[in-house]
C-alpha positions in Angstrom: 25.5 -14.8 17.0 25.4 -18.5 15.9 21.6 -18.3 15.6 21.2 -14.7 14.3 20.0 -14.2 10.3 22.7 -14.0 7.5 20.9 -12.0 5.7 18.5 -9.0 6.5 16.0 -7.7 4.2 14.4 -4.4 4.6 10.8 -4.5 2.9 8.7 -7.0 2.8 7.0 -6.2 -0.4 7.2 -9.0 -3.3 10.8 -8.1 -4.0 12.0 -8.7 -0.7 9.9 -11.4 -0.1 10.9 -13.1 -3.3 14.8 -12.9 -2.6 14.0 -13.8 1.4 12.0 -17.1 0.0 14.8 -17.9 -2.6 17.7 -17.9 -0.1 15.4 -19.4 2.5 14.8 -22.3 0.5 18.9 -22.5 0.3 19.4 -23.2 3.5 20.1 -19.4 4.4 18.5 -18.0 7.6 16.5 -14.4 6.4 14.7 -12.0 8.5 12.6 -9.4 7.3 11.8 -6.1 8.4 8.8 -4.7 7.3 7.6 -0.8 8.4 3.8 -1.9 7.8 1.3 -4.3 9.8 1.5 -6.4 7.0 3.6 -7.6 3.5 3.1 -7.3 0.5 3.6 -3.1 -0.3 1.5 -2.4 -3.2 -0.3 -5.9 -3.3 -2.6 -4.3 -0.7 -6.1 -5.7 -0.3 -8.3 -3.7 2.4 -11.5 -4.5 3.8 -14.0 -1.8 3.6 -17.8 -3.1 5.1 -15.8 -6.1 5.2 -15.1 -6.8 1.7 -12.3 -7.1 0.5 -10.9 -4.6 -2.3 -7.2 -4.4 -4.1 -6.4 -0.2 -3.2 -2.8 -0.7 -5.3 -2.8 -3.7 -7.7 -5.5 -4.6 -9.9 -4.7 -7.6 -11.2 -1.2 -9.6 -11.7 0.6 -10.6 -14.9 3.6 -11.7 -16.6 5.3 -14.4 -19.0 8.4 -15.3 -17.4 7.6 -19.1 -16.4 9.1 -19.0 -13.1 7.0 -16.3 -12.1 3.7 -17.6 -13.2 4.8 -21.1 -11.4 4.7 -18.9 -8.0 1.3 -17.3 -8.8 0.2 -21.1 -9.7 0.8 -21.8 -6.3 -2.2 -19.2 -4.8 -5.6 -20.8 -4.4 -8.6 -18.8 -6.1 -7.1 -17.5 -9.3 -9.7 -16.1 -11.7 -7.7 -16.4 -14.8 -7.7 -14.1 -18.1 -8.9 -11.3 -15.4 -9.2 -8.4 -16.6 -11.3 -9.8 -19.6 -13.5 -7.2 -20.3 -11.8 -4.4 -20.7 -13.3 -0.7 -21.7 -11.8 2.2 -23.1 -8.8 3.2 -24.8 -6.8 5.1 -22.5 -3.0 4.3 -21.9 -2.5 1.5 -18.7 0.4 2.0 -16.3 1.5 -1.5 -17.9 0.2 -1.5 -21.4 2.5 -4.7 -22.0 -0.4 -6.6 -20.0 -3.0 -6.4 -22.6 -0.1 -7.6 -25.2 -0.4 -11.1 -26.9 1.4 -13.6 -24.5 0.7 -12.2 -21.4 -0.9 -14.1 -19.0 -3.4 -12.2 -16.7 -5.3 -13.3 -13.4 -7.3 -12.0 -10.4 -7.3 -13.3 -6.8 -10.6 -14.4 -5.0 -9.0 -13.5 -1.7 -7.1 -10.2 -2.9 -4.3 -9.1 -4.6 -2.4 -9.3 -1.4 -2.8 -13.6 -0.9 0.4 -13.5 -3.4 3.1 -12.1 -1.1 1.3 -13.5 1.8 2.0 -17.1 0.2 5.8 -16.1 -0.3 6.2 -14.9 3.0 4.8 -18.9 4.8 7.5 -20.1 6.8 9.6 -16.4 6.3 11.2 -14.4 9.7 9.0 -11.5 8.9 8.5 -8.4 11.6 6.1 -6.1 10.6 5.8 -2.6 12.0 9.3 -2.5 12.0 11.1 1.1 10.9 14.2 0.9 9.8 15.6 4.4 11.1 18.9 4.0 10.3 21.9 2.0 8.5 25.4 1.4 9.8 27.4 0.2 6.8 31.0 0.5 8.2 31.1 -3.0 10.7 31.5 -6.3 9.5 27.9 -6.7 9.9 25.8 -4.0 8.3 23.3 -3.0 10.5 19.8 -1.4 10.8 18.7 0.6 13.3 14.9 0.0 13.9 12.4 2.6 15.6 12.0 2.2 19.4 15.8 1.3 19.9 16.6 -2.0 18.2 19.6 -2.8 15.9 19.3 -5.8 13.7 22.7 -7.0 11.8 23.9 -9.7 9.2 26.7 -9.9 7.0 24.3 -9.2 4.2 22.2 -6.5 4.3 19.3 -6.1 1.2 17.3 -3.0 0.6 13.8 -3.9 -1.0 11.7 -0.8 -0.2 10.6 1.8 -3.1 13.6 4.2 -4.6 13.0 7.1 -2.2 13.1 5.1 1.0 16.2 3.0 0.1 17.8 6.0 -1.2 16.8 8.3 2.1 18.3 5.4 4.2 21.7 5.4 1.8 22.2 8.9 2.0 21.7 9.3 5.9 24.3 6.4 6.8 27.5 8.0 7.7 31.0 7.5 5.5 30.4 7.0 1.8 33.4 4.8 0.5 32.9 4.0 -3.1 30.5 1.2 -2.9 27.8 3.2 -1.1 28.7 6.3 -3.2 27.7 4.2 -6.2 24.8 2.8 -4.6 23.3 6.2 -3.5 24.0 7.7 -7.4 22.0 4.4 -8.7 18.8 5.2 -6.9 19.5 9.2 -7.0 18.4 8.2 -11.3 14.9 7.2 -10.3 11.8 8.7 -9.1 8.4 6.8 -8.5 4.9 7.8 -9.8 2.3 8.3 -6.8 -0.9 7.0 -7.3 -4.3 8.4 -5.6 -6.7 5.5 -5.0 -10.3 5.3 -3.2 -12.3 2.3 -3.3 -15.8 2.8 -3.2 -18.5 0.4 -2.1 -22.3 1.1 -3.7 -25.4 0.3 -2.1 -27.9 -2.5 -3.6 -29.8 -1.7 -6.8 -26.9 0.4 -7.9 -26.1 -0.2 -12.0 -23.8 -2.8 -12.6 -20.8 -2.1 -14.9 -20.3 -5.0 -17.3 -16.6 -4.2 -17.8 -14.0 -5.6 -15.4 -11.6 -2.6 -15.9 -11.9 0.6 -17.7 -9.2 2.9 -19.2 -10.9 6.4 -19.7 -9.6 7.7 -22.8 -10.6 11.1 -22.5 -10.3 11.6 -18.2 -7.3 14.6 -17.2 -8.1 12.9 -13.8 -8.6 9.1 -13.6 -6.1 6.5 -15.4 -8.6 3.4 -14.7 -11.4 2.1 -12.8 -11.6 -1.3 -11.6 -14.8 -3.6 -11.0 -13.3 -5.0 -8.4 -16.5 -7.1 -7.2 -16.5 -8.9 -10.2 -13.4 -11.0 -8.9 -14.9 -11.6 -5.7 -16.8 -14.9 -5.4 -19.6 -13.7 -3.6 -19.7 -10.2 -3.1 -22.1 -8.3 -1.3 -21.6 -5.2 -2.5 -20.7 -3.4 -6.0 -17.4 -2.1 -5.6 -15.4 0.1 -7.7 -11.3 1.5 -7.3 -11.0 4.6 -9.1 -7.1 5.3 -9.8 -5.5 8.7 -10.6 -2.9 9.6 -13.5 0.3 9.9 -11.9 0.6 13.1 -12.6 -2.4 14.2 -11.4 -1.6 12.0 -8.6 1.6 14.6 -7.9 -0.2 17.8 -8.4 -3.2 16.5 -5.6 -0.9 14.4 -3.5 -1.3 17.1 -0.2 -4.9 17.9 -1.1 -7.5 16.4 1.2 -10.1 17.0 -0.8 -8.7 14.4 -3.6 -11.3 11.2 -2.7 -14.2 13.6 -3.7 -12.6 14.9 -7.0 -11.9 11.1 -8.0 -16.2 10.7 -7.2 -17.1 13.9 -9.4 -14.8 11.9 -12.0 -16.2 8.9 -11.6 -20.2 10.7 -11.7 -19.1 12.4 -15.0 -17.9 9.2 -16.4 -20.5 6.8 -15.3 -23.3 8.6 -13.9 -24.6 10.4 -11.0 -24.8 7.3 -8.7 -20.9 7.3 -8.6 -21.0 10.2 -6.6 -22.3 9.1 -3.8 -20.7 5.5 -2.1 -22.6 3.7 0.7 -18.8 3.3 2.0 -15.4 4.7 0.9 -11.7 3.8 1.5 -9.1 6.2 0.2 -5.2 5.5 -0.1 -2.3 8.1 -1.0 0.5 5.9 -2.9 3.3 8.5 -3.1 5.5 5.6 -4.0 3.5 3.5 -6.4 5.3 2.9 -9.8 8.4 3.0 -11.3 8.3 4.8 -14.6 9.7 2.6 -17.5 12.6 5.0 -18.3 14.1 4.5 -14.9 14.2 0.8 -15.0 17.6 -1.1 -15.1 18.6 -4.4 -16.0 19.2 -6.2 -12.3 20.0 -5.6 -8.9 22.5 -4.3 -7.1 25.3 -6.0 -5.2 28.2 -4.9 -3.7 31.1 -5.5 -1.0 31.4 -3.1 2.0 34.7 -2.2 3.2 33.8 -4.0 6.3 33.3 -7.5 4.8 29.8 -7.2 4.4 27.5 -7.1 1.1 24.8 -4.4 0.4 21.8 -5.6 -2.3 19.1 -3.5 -3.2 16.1 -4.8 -5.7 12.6 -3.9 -6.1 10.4 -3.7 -9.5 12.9 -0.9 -11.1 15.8 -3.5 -10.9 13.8 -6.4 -12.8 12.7 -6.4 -17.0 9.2 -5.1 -17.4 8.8 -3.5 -13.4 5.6 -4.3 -12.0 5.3 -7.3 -9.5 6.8 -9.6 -12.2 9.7 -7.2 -12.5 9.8 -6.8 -8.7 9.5 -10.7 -8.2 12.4 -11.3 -10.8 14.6 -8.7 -8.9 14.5 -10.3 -5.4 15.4 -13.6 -7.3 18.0 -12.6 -9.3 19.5 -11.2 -6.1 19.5 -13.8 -4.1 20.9 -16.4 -6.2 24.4 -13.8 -6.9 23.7 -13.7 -2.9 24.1 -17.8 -2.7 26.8 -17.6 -5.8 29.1 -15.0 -3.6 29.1 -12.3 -6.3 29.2 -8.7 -5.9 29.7 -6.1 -8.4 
């Protein structure tokens, strides 16, 4: 079809939307599927008692000047957030505290990032992508409820474990989906456990932004996250698990009140007890930085079509600047016709 996308991007976090934006702006014509009701994967930003809180990333950073131009193009930034930062104990990014890094909040939420990449983007959110057919000239996705979407190049921008479930359920593997699948087969995301908990007024009133717990088996930081909110009504807090904690308590449904008795023992008694509470299970959350590689992946299909795959483990440093560099990076060997 003359009108139909030449390329399709599965995931609609800032990977995918990075690489959508970058060949949209080339002329290309890009949809993206997304399984969720919105983009923007772990730049998620919830509203509990209608505030809004950041469940998955605290704040963003980077250095790569290309990457902070995009973030310079978000209204509300509070910049050099986290500035007041507590403890000792060992960040998921430690390289954001480092000399050189830039740091910043957003006003609206973590999540008005990828919502300013994906303006203008083909995006369909709550789409599933069951299926892939990777034999045709078009590689194809079959989406949940019946619908097939196709385009001579195909991108896989979800977490490891989804793009690798996909890969290793579409039938035939000729070489260039065999080496695909054995690339992602080397990775494994850390889950996080996070709950975001709203106090009621005359609760104390951190005067940290973010704290590290040095000495916690259970929680790897807690965020202030009112403090980059313009006007917020309430004191809210994020309390986020140790990835391996995160693992052991993953199918536990008592986890939200073991992150509160964490929380009391670290800060008081009042943490216990939220005037509202939002929990979120991130079995997908980071990639570890052993697992990262240099770029993304690109290859040719024995049909004539091209298979990509980025995300934050295929760009330097992971994180949303990794993931942002990935989806960038692919697209432009996308628009230069590499594979390989």
């Amino acid at each position: 079809m003359a009108d139909g996308p030449e390329v399709l991007v599965v995931g609609a976090g800032v990977a995918g939307l990075a690489c959508a934006r970058e060949l949209a702006r080339a002329g290309r014509r890009v949809r993206l599927l997304e399984r969720a009701r919105g983009v923007g994967g772990r730049c998620a930003t919830r509203r509990v008692d209608g505030q809004a809180v950041d469940l998955g990333v605290a704040f963003l950073h980077g250095r790569d000047p290309a990457f902070l131009a995009a973030l310079d193009e978000v209204a509300g930034r509070r910049e050099g957030w986290p500035a007041a930062v507590r403890g000792t104990g060992r960040p998921c990014q430690p390289e954001a505290y480092q000399p050189g890094e830039r740091r910043l909040a957003l006003e609206d939420g973590v999540v008005a990032f990828p919502r300013h990449l994906a303006r203008g983007l083909d995006v369909r959110c709550e789409s599933r992508v069951e299926a892939l057919d990777l034999e045709g000239e078009r590689p194809a996705a079959r989406v949940e409820g019946g619908g097939v979407e196709a385009a001579p190049v195909l991108v896989l921008a979800g977490a490891t474990e989804q793009s690798g479930r996909l890969l290793a359920a579409a039938p035939g593997a000729p070489p260039a989906v065999a080496s695909a699948r054995a690339v992602l087969a080397t990775g494994r995301s850390e889950p996080s456990l996070s709950l975001a908990a709203l106090y009621p007024e005359g609760t104390p009133v951190p005067a940290w932004d973010v704290w590290h717990p040095e000495a916690s088996p259970i929680l790897q930081l807690v965020a202030h996250d009112s403090r980059k909110r313009a006007a917020p009504a309430r004191l809210a807090l994020v309390l986020q698990a140790h990835p391996r904690w995160s693992r052991e308590h993953l199918e536990d449904p008592g986890w939200p009140d073991r992150l509160l008795e964490e929380g009391a023992r670290l800060l008081g008694g009042w943490a216990r007890a939220p005037a509202h509470r939002h929990a979120h299970r991130w079995r997908w959350a980071r990639t570890p930085r052993s697992d990262e590689l240099a770029g993304p992946f690109l290859v040719r299909l024995p049909g004539g079509g091209r298979l990509g795959i980025c995300g934050d483990r295929f760009g330097p440093g992971g994180g949303v600047e990794g993931a942002w560099l990935s989806g960038r990076a692919l697209a432009r060997r996308i628009l230069a016709g590499e594979d390989g």
